[in-house]
C-alpha positions as CSV (number, residue, x, y, z in Angstrom):
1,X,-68.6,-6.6,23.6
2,X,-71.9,-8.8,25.1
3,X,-71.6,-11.9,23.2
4,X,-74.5,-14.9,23.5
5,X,-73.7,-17.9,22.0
6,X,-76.7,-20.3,21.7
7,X,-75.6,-24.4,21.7
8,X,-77.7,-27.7,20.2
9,X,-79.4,-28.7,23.4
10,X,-79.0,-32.5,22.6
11,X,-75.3,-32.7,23.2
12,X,-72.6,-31.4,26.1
13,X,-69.9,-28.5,24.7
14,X,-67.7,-29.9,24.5
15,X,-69.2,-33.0,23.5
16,X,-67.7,-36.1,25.0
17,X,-68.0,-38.1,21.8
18,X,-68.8,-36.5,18.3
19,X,-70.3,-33.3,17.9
20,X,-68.7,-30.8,15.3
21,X,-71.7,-27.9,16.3
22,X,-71.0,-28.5,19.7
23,X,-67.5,-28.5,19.2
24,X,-67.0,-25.6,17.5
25,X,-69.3,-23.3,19.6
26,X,-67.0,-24.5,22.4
27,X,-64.1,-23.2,21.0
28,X,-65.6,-20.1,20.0
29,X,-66.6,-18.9,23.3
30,X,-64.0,-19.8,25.0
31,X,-61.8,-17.9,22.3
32,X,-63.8,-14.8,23.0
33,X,-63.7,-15.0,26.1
34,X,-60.1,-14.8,26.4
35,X,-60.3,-12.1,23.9
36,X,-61.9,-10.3,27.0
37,X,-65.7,-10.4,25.1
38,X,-68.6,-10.8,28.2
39,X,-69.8,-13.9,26.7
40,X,-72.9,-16.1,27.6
41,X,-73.4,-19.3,26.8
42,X,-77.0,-21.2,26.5
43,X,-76.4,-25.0,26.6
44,X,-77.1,-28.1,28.6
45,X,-76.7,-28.0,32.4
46,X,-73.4,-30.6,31.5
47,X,-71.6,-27.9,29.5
48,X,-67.8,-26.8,30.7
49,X,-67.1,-23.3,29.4
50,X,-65.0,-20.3,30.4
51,X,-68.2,-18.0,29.3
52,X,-71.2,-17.5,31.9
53,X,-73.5,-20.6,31.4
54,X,-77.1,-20.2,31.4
55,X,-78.4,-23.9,31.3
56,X,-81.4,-24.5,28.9
């Protein structure tokens, strides 16, 4: 399944300090990706994810 996950541009995902949005998207895609989903993330340019990353 094509998944796109869309993140608050005002924070990393993960965040490095608090950021329960941010936080949870993370581990969302990263769960579906490993649930073998094609996933794509939109989020900052500092984001580390196992989806594609298109930075915003």
């Amino acid at each position: 399944m094509k998944i796109a996950q869309i993140a608050p541009l005002y924070e990393a995902v993960p965040p490095s300090f608090y950021g329960g949005t941010e936080r949870i998207v993370a581990h969302l895609t990263n769960a579906l990706v490993e649930l073998e989903h094609e996933v794509t993330l939109f989020a900052s340019a500092e984001a580390h994810t196992r989806a594609t990353l298109v930075p915003v």
